[in-house]
C-alpha positions in Angstrom: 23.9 -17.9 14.5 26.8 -16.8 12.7 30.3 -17.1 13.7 32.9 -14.1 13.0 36.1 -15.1 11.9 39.1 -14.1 14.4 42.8 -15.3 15.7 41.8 -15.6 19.8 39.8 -18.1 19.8 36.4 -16.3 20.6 33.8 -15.4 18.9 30.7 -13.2 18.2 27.3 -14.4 17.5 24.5 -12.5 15.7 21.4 -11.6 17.1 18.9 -14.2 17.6 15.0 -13.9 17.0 13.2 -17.9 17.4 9.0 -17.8 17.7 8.6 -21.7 18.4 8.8 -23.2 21.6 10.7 -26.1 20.7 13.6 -24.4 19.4 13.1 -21.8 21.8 13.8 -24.1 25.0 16.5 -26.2 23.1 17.9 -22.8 22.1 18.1 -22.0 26.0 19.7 -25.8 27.1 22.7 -24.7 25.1 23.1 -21.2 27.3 25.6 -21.1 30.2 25.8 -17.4 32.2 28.7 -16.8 34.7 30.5 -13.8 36.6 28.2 -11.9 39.0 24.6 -11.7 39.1 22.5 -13.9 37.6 23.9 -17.3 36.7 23.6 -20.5 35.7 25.1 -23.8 33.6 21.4 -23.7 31.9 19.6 -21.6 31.3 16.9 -23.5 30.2 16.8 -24.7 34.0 16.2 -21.2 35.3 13.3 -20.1 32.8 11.3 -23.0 33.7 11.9 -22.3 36.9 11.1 -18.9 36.3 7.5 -20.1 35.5 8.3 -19.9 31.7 7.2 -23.8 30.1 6.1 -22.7 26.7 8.0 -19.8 25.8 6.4 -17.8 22.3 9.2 -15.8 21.6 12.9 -15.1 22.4 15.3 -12.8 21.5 19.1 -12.4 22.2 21.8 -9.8 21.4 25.0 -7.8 22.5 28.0 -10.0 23.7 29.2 -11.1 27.1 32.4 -13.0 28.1 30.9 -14.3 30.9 27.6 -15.5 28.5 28.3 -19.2 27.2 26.9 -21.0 23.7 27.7 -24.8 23.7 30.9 -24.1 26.0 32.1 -21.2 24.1 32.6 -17.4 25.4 31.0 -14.2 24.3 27.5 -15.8 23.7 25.2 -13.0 24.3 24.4 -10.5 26.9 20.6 -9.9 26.6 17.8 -12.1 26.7 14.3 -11.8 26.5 11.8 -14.8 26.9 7.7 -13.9 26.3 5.2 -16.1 27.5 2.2 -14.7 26.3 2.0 -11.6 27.8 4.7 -12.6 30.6 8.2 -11.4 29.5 11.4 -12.3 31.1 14.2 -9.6 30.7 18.0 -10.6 31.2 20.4 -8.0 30.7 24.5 -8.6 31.5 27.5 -7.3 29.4 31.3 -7.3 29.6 32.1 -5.8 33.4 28.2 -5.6 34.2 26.3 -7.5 36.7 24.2 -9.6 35.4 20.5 -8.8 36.5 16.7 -10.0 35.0 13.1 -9.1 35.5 9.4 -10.7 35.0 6.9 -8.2 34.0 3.4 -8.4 32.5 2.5 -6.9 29.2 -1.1 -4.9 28.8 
């Protein structure tokens, strides 16, 4: 997770692609969403409630103001969470509400 240089005091984050669960759910303890929709101050906290305990595979991109990594704006706006072949969709964005979705995989 790479950190883009700037002079405003945010900061961009690349897109992230983690396959154990471990780092997978400690990934997700560190992720804070605000603004409307969807939120949370961890999102670790909603996938497990979501049904998600042993997450395979997680991706992240795109930015989000409202999207936190360890306290700090602009973390990112997408993520998906697979459990097998359960996968859990959330999409936000600068100006966007922030909305998810569970769906099952053939």
């Amino acid at each position: 997770m790479a950190e883009e240089g700037n002079t405003t005091g945010t900061h961009s984050l690349d897109r992230v692609s983690l396959s154990n669960s471990d780092q997978i759910l400690e990934f997700l303890s560190h992720v804070a969403l605000r603004g409307k929709g969807l939120t949370t101050e961890s999102l670790l906290d909603t996938v497990l409630d979501l049904g998600f305990t042993e997450p395979t595979q997680l991706t992240a991109d795109g930015a989000d103001p409202d999207a936190y990594y360890h306290g700090r704006p602009n973390a990112w706006a997408n993520y998906h969470v697979r459990e097998w072949k359960r996968v859990l969709m959330i999409y936000g964005g600068p100006g966007r509400i922030r909305r998810y979705q569970i769906t099952e995989t053939p």
